[in-house]
SEDREN-865576 format. One record per residue (C-alpha): residue number from 1; residue in three letters; chain; x, y, z. Coordinates in steps of 0.5 Angstrom, whole numbers. Layout:
NUKE;resi;resn;chain;u;v;w
NUKE;NUM;Ala;A;X;Y;Z
...
END
This chain:
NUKE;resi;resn;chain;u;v;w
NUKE;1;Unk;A;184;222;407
NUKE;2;Unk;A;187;226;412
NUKE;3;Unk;A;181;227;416
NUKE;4;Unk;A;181;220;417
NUKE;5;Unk;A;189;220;419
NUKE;6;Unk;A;188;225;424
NUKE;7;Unk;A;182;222;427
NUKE;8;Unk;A;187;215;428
NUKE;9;Unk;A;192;220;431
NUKE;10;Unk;A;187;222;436
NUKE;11;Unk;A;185;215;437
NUKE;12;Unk;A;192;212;439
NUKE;13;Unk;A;193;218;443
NUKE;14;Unk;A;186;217;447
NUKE;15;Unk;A;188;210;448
NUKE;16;Unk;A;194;211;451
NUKE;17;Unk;A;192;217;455
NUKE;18;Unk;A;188;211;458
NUKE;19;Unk;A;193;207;459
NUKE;20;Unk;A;197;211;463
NUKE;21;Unk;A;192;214;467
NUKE;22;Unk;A;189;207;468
NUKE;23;Unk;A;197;204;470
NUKE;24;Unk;A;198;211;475
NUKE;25;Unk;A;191;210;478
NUKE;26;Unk;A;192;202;479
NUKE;27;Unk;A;198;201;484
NUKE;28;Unk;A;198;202;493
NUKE;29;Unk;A;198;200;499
NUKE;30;Unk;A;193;197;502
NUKE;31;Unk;A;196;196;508
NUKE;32;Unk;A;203;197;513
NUKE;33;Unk;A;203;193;519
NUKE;34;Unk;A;210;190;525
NUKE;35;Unk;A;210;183;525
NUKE;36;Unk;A;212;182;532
NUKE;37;Unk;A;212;174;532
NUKE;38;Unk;A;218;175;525
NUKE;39;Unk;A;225;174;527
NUKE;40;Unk;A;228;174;520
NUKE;41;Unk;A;231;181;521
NUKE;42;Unk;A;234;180;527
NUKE;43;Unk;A;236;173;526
NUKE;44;Unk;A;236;169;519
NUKE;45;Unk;A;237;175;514
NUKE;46;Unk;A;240;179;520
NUKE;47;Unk;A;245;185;516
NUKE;48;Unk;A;248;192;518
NUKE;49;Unk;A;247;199;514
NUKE;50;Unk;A;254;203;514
NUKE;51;Unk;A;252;205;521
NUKE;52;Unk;A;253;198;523
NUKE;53;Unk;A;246;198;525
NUKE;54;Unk;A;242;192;525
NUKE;55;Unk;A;237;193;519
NUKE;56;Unk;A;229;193;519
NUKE;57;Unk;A;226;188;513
NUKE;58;Unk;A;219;191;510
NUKE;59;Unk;A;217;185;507
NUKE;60;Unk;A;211;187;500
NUKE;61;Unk;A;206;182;499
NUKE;62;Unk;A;206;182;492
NUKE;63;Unk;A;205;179;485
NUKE;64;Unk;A;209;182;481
NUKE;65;Unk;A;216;182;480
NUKE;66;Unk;A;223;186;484
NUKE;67;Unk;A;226;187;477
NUKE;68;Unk;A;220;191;476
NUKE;69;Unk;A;220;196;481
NUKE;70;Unk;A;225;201;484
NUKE;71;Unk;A;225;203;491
NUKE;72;Unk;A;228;210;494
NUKE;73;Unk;A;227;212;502
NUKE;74;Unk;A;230;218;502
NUKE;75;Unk;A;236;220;506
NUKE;76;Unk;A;236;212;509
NUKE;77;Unk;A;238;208;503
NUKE;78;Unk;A;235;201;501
NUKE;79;Unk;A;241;196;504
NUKE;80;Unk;A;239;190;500
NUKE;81;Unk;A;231;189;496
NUKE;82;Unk;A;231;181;493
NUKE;83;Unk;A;226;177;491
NUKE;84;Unk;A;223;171;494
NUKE;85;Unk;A;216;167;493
NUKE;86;Unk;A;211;172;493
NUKE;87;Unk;A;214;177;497
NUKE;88;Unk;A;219;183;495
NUKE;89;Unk;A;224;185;502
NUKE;90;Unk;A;227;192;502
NUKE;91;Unk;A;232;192;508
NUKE;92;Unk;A;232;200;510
NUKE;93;Unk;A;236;203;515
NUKE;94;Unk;A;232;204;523
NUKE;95;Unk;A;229;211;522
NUKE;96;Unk;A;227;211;515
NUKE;97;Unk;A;220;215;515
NUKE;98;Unk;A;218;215;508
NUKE;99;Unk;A;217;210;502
NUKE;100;Unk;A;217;212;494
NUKE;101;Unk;A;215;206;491
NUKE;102;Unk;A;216;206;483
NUKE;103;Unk;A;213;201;477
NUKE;104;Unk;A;216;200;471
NUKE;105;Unk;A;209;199;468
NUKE;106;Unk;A;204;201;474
NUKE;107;Unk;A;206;207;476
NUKE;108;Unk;A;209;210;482
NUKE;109;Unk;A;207;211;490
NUKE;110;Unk;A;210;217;492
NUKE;111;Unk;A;212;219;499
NUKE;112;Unk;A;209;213;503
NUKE;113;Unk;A;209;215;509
NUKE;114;Unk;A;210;209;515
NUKE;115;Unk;A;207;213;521
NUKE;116;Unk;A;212;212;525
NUKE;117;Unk;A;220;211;524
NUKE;118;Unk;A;222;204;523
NUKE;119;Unk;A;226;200;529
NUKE;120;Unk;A;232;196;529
NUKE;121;Unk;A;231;188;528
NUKE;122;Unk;A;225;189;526
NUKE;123;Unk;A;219;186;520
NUKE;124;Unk;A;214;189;517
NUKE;125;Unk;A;209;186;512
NUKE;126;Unk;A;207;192;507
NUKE;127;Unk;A;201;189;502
NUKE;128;Unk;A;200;193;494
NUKE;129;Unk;A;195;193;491
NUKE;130;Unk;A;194;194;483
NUKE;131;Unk;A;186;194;482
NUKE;132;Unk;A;185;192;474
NUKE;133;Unk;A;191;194;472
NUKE;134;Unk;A;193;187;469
NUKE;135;Unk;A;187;188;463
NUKE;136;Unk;A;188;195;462
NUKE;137;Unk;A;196;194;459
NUKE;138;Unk;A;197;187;458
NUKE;139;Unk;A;194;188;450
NUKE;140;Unk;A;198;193;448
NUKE;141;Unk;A;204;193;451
NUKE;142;Unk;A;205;186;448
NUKE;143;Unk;A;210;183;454
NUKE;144;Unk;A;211;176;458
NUKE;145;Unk;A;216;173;462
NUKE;146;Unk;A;221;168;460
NUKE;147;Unk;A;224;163;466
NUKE;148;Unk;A;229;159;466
NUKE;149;Unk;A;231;154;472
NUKE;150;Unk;A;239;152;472
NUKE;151;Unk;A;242;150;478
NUKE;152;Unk;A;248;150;477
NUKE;153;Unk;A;252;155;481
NUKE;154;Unk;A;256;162;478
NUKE;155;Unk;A;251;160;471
NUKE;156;Unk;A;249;166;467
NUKE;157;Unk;A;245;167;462
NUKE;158;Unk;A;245;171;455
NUKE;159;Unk;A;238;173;451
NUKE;160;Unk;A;239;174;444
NUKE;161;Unk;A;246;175;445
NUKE;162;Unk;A;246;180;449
NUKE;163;Unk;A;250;182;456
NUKE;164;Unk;A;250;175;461
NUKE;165;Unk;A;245;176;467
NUKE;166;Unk;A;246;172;473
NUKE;167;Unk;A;241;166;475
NUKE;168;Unk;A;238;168;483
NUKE;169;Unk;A;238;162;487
NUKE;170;Unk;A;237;158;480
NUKE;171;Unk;A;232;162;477
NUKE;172;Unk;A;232;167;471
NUKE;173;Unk;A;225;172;469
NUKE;174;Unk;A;225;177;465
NUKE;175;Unk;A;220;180;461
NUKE;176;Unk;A;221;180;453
NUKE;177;Unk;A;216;182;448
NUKE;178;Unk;A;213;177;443
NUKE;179;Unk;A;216;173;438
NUKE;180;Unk;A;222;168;438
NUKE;181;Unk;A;229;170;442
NUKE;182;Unk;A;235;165;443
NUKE;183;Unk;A;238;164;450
NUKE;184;Unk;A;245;160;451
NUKE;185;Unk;A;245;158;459
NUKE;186;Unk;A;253;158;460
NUKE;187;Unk;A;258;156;467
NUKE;188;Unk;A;264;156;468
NUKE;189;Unk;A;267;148;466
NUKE;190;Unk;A;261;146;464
NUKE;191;Unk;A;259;146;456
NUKE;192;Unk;A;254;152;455
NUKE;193;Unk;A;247;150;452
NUKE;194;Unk;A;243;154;448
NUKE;195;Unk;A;235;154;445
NUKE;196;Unk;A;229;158;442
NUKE;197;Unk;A;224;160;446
NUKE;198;Unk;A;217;163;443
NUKE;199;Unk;A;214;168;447
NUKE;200;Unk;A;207;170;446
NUKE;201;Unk;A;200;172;451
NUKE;202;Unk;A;201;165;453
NUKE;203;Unk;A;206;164;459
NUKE;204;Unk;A;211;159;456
NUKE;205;Unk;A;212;152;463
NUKE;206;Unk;A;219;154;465
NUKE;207;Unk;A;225;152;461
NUKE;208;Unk;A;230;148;466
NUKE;209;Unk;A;238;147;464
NUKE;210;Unk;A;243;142;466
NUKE;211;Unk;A;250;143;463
NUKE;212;Unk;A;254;138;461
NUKE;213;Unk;A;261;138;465
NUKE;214;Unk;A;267;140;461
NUKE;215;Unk;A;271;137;467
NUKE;216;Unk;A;273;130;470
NUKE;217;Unk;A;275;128;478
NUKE;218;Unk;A;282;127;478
NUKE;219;Unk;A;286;122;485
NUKE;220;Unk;A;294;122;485
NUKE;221;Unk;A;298;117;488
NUKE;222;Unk;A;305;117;489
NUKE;223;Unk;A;309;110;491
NUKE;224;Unk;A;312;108;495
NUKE;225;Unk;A;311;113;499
NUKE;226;Unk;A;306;119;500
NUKE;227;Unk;A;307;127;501
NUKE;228;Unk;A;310;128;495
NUKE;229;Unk;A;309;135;492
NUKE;230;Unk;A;304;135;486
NUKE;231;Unk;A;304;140;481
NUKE;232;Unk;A;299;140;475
NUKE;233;Unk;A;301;143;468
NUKE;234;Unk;A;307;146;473
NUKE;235;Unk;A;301;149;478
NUKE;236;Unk;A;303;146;485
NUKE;237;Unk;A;296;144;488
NUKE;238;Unk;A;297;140;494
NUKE;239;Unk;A;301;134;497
NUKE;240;Unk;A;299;127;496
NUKE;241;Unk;A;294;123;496
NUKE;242;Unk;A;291;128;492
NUKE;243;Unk;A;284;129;490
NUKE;244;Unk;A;282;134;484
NUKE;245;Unk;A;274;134;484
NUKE;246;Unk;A;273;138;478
NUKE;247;Unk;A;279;138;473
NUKE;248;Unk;A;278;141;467
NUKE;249;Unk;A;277;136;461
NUKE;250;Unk;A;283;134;456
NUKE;251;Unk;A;291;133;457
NUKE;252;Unk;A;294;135;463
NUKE;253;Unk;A;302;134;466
NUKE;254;Unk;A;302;132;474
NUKE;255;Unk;A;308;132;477
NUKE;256;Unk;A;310;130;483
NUKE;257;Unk;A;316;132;487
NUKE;258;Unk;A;319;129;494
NUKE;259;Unk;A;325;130;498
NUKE;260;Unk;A;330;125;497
NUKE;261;Unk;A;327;122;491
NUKE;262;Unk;A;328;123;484
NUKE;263;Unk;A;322;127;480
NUKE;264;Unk;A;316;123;477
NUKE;265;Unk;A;312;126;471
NUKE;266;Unk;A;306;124;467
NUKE;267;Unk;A;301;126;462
NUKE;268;Unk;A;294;123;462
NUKE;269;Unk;A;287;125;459
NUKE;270;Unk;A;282;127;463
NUKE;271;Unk;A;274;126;459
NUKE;272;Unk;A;267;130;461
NUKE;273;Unk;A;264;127;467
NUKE;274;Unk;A;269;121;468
NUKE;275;Unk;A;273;119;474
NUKE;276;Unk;A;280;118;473
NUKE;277;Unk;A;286;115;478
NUKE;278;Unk;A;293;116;477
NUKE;279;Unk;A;299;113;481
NUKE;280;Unk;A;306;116;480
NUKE;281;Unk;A;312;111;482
NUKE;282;Unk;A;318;115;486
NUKE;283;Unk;A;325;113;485
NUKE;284;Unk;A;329;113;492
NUKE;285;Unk;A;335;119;490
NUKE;286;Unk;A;338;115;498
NUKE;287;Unk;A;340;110;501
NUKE;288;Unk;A;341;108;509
NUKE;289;Unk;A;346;109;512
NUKE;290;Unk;A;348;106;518
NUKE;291;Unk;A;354;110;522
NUKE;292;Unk;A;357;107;528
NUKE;293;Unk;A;364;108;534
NUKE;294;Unk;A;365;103;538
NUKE;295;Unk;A;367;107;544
NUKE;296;Unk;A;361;113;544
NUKE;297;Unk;A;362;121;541
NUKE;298;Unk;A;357;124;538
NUKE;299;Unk;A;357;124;530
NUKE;300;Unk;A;357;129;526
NUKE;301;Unk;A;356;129;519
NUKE;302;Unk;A;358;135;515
NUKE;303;Unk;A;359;140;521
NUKE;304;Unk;A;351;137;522
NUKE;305;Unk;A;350;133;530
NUKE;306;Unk;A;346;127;528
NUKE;307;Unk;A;347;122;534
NUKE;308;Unk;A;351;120;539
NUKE;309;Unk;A;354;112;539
NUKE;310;Unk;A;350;110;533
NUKE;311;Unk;A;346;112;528
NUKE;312;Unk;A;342;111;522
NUKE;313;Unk;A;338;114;517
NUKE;314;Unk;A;337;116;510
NUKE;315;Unk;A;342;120;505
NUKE;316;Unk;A;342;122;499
NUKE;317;Unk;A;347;121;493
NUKE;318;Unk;A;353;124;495
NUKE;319;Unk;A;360;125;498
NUKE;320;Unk;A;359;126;507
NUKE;321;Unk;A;364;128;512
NUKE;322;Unk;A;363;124;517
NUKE;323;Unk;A;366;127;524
NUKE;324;Unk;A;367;123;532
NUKE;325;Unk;A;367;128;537
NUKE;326;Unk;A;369;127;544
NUKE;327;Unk;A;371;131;550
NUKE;328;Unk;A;379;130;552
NUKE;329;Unk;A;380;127;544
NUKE;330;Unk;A;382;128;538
NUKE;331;Unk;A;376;128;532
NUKE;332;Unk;A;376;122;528
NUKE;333;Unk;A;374;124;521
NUKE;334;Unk;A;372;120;516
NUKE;335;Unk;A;370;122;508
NUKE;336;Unk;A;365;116;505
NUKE;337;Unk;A;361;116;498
NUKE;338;Unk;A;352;115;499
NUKE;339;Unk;A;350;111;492
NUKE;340;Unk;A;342;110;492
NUKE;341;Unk;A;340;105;494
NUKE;342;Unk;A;346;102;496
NUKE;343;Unk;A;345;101;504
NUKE;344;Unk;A;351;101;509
NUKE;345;Unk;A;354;99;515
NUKE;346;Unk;A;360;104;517
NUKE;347;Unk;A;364;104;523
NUKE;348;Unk;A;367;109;525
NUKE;349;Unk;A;374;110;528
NUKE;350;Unk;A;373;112;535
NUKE;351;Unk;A;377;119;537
NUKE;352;Unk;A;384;119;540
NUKE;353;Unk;A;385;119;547
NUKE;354;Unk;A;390;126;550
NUKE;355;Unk;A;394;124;556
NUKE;356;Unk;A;397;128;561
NUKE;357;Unk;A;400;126;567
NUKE;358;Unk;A;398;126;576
NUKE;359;Unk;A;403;126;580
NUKE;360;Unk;A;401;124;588
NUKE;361;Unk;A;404;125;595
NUKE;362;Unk;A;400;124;601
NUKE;363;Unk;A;407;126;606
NUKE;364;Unk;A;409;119;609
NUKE;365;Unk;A;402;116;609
NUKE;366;Unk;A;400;110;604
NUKE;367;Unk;A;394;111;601
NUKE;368;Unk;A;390;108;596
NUKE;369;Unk;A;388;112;589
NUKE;370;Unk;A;382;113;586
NUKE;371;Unk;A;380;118;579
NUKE;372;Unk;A;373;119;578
NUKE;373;Unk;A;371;113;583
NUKE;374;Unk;A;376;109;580
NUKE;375;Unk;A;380;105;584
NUKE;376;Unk;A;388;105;582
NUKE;377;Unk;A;393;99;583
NUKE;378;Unk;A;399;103;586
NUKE;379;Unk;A;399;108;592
NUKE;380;Unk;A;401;115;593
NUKE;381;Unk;A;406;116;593
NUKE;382;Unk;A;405;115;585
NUKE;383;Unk;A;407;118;578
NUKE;384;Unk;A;400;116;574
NUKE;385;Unk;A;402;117;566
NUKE;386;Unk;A;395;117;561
NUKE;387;Unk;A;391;120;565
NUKE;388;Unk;A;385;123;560
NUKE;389;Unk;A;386;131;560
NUKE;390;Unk;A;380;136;564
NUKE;391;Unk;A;377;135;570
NUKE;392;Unk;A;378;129;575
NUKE;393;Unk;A;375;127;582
NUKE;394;Unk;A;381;125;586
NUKE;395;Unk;A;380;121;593
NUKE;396;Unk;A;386;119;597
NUKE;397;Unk;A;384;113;603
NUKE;398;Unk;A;388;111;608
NUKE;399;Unk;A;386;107;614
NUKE;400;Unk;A;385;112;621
NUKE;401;Unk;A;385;117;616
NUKE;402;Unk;A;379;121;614
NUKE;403;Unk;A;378;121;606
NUKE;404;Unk;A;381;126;602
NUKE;405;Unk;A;378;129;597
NUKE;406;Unk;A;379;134;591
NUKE;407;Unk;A;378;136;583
NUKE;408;Unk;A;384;136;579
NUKE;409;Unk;A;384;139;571
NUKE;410;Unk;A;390;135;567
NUKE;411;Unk;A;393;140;562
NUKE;412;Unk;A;396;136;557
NUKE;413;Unk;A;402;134;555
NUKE;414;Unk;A;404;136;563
NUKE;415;Unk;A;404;133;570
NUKE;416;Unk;A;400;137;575
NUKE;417;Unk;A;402;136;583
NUKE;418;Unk;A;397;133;588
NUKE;419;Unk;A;399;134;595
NUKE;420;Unk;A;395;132;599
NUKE;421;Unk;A;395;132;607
NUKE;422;Unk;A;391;127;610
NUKE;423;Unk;A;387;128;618
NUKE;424;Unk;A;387;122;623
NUKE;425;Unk;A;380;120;625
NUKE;426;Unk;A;377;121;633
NUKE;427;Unk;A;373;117;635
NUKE;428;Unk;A;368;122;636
NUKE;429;Unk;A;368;124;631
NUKE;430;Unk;A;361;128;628
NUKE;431;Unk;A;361;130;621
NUKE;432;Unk;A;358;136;619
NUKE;433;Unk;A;353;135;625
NUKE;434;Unk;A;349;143;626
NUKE;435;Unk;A;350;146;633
NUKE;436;Unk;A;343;146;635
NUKE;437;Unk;A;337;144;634
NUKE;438;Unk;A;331;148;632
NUKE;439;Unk;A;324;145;633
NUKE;440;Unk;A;321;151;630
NUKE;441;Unk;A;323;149;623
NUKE;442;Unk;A;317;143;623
NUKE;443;Unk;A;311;140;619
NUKE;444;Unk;A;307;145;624
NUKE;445;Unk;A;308;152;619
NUKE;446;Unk;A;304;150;614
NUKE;447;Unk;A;299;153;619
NUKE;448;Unk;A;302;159;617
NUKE;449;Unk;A;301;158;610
NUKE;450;Unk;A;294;157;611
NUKE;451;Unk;A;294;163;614
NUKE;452;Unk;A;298;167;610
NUKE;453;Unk;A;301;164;603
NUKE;454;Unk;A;309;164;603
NUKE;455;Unk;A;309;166;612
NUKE;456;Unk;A;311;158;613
NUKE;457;Unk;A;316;159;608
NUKE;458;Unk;A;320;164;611
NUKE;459;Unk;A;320;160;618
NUKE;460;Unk;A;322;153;614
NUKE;461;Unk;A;327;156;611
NUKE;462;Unk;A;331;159;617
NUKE;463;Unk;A;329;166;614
NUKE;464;Unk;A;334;164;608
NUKE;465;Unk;A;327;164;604
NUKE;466;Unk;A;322;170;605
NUKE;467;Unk;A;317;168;602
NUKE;468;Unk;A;314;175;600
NUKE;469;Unk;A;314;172;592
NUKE;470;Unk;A;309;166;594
NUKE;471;Unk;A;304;172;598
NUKE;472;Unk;A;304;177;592
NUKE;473;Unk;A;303;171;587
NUKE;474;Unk;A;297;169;590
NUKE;475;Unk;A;294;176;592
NUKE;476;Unk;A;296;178;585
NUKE;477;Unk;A;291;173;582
NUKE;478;Unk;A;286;172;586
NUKE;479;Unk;A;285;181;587
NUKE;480;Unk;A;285;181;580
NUKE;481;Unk;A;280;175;579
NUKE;482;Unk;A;275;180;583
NUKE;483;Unk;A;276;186;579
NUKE;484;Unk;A;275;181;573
NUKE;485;Unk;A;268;179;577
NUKE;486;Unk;A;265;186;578
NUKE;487;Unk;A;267;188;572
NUKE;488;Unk;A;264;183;569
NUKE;489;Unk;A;257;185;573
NUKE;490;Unk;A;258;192;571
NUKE;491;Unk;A;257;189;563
NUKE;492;Unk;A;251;184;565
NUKE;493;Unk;A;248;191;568
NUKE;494;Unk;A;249;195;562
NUKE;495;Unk;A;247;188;559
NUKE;496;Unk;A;240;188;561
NUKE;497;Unk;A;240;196;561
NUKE;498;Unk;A;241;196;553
NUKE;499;Unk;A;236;198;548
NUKE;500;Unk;A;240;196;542
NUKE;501;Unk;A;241;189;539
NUKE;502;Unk;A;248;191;537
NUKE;503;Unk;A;250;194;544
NUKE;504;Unk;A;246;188;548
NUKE;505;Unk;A;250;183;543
NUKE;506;Unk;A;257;187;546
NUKE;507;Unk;A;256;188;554
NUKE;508;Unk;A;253;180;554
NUKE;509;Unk;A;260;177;550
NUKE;510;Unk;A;264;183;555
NUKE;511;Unk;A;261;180;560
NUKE;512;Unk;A;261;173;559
NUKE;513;Unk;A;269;173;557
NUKE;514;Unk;A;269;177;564
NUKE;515;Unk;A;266;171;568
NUKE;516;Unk;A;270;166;565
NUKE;517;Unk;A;277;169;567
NUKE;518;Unk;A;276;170;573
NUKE;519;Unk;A;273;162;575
NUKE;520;Unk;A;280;160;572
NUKE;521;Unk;A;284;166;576
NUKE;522;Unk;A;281;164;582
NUKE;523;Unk;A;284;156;580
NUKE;524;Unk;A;290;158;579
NUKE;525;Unk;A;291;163;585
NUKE;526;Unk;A;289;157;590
NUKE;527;Unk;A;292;152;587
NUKE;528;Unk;A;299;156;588
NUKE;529;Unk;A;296;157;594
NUKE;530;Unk;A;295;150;596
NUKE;531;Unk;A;302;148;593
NUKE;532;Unk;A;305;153;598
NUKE;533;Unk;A;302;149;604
NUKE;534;Unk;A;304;143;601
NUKE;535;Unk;A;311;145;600
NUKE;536;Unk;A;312;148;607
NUKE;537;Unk;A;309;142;610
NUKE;538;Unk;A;314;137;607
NUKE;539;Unk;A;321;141;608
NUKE;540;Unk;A;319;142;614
NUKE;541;Unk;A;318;135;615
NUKE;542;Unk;A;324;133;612
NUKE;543;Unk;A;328;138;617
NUKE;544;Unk;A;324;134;623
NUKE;545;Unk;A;328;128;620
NUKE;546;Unk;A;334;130;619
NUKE;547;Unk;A;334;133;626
NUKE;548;Unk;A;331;127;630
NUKE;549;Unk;A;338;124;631
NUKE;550;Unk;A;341;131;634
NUKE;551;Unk;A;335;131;639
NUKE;552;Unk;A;340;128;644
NUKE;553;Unk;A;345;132;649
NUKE;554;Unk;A;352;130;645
NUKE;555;Unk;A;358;134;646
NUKE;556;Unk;A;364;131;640
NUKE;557;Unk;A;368;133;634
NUKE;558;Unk;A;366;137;629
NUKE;559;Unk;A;370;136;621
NUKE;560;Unk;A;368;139;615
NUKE;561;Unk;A;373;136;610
NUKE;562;Unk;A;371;140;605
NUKE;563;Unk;A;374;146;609
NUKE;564;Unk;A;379;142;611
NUKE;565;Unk;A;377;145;620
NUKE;566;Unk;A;375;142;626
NUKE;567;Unk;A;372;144;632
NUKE;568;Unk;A;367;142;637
NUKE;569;Unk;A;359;141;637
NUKE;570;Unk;A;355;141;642
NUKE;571;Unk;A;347;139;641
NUKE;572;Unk;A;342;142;646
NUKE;573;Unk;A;335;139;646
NUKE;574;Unk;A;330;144;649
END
């Protein structure tokens, strides 16, 4: 008997011996080749190692599956691997030489080497090889792959109760030995699934899942007016008109808030998959006022400028100072009581006049009156009561007088003397009429603009103006546009000289964003510089007008009333 023991211990441990050999001899590489024409790594599936360098990808031709192999590069770790019809992607950092290449049942490829180091951006195809490996382990390992497909996302799956594992693009594999295993399928608002899935030598067809939803589409409406604030079981969640796409199922609280209304709330309860529509009706918390005064001022209420003469608007239940403000008057003020929705129409009380008095003397001439353009009823002289306090333009006209005038500020309550000396007009008189008349402040300088931006400025001004602000303005745009311009031809050189993707990618937007600044400098600079010739040709213009009807010989009077001098003016036309 124990002979016969000894000889099937012996027997197993040939078999699996066998096995193991079989497994070891039945995993390589049959080829490694660069697929120049592949722009994945450097477009569609670009990443960076932590060098921010720009990673190959080693794309392996096989059967097999990712979750059953581990991959080690050496020094350069493996980035990202994932798994793709047919095929397995590594992204390795450029420089990776060597490949260890480790199955969980075939064995392992130790130290592939590349032949070569691998390039930025780049794509090579590895084909594996695995002989007869199949036949040899498949009887005694007793495995196969469960799949299951749910497209929904964030999805994972539990088998026989064990950890949940993540659904990738949608589809779940994984090796289990023979027999029966539970699997629940569950993601977040949704009710989980669960089943029983029989593995056997025989691949079962894929088991596809569609969860039920635990959530409803939820639209809020707010009346009569929209922007409410809402807020679902006291979480604010927008404004409305609110749309909620995935509102978990069962009772909910929404709340909407708007100002100057009063708060609306309601329960509702949502079903699985349903669409519900709820509107809540807001109460208006105001009312309309409408403020007026008849003769103008600005209106305040409570210490607040709202508008001037009239205004009207929305208030909220409550007790208002109202305020009529007005310069040189006593405020009108005014309590009044908002009730909601009860509008009104208030007149205000307007402001209080302050008065002070103007007493005017003209010497022994009779002249008329006028405050601020208006005429008076008396002449001077004249004691003027009522005269609104602040500032007042006064003219005093008398004929074969010239004008009189002067500004005045009536204190209150007091009387400010006005005593006025009125000059006899000549009748040669000119008044405020320039001693010469110089050509050279003509249209004809914006030449010079032309020339030098700000020169025609200096001369239409009669050197009041030097222009040297226009002339750097410009020259300062347009040098540092240039300087822009050449910059950017440096980056476009080390653009083309670039070896690296990244460093192309970084000189070429350098580069471009160079470009384009100095275009809009360039704009900029000369429409400053045309807007110089521009301004220079109309002063100088309006000088040439002014001056036409000084081009005659004239010898006259010359009087400036504000100066209250005389003297003679005498134009020479060269």
């Amino acid at each position: 008997m124990k002979k016969r023991i000894y000889k099937l211990i012996f027997f197993i441990i040939t078999l699996f011996a066998c096995v193991t050999l079989s497994a070891q001899n039945n995993l390589s590489v049959e080829s490694f080749t660069e697929d120049e024409t592949d722009q994945d790594a450097r477009i569609s599936s670009k990443r960076k190692d932590q060098n921010d360098k720009v990673c190959a990808i080693v794309k392996i031709e096989t059967p097999l599956l990712l979750q059953d192999f581990t991959f080690d590069a050496g020094m350069t770790a493996v980035g990202h691997s994932e798994q793709k019809t047919g095929e397995i992607w590594l992204w390795l950092s450029p420089g990776a030489l060597r490949l260890t290449i480790n199955h969980k049942y075939l064995g392992t490829i130790r130290n592939y080497a590349f032949g070569e180091a691998l390039k930025e951006a780049t794509v090579y195809i590895m084909k594996l090889k695995s002989g007869s490996v199949k036949t040899v382990v498949e009887p005694n390992v007793a495995l196969q792959y469960i799949e299951i497909h749910c497209a929904i996302e964030g999805a994972t799956v539990k088998i026989d109760n064990a950890e949940p594992e993540p659904f990738t693009d949608g589809e779940f594999q994984k090796l289990l030995s023979y027999g029966k295993h539970k699997y629940t399928v569950e993601a977040p608002m949704y009710h989980p699934e669960s089943g029983i899935a029989e593995i056997n030598a025989q691949k079962s067809a894929p088991v596809s899942v569609a969860l039920k939803p635990k959530f409803g589409k939820l639209v809020i409406n707010t009346q009569p007016e929209q922007g409410a604030d809402v807020f679902i079981d006291d979480e604010k969640r927008g404004k409305s008109p609110l749309t909620i796409e995935k509102l978990g199922s069962g009772q909910h609280k929404i709340h909407a808030v708007k100002l100057q209304f009063l708060p609306a709330e309601k329960k509702i309860t949502v079903a699985d998959g349903a669409s519900e529509l709820l509107t809540l009706n807001l109460s208006p918390n105001f009312a309309v006022i409408t403020l007026t005064t008849p003769d103008g001022g600005d209106i305040y209420i409570n210490d607040k400028k709202e508008g001037s003469t009239r205004w009207s608007g929305r208030l909220t239940q409550g007790q208002y100072k109202v305020e009529v403000v007005k310069p040189s008057h006593r405020n009108s003020v005014k309590a009044i009581e908002v009730t909601a929705g009860i509008d009104k129409t208030i007149s205000l009380e307007a402001p209080v006049p302050i008065y002070g008095s103007l007493n005017v003397t003209s010497g022994n001439i009779n002249a008329a009156i006028f405050i601020d353009g208006k005429k008076e009823q008396e002449t001077t002289p004249v004691l003027i009561n009522k005269v609104i306090i602040g500032k007042h333009e006064i003219e005093l006209q008398a004929d074969g007088y010239m004008p009189y005038r002067e500004t005045v500020d009536i204190p209150e309550g007091k009387i400010f003397e006005l005593k006025a000396t009125l000059q006899e007009k000549d009748k040669d008189h000119v008044a405020n009429k320039p001693l010469k008349y110089d050509r050279t402040r003509g249209p004809s300088n914006a030449f010079l603009s032309m020339l030098v931006p700000g020169l025609g400025v200096h001369k239409v001004t009669g050197k009041e103006k030097n222009g040297v602000g226009r002339t750097l303005t410009v020259y300062g745009i347009i040098g540092a546009s240039i300087g822009c311009k050449l910059w950017s031809n440096s980056e476009y050189k080390k653009y083309h000289d670039a070896t690296e993707q990244s460093a192309m990618d970084k000189h070429y937007n350098m580069a471009n964003g160079l470009n384009k600044t100095f275009y809009i400098g360039m704009a900029i600079g000369a429409t400053v510089w045309l807007y110089d010739i521009i301004w220079v040709a109309a002063k100088g213009a309006k000088n040439k007008k002014e001056n036409k009807a000084w081009q005659q010989r004239h010898l006259g009077f010359y009087y400036n009333p504000k100066l209250n001098v005389s003297g003679l003016s005498y134009t020479i036309n060269f």
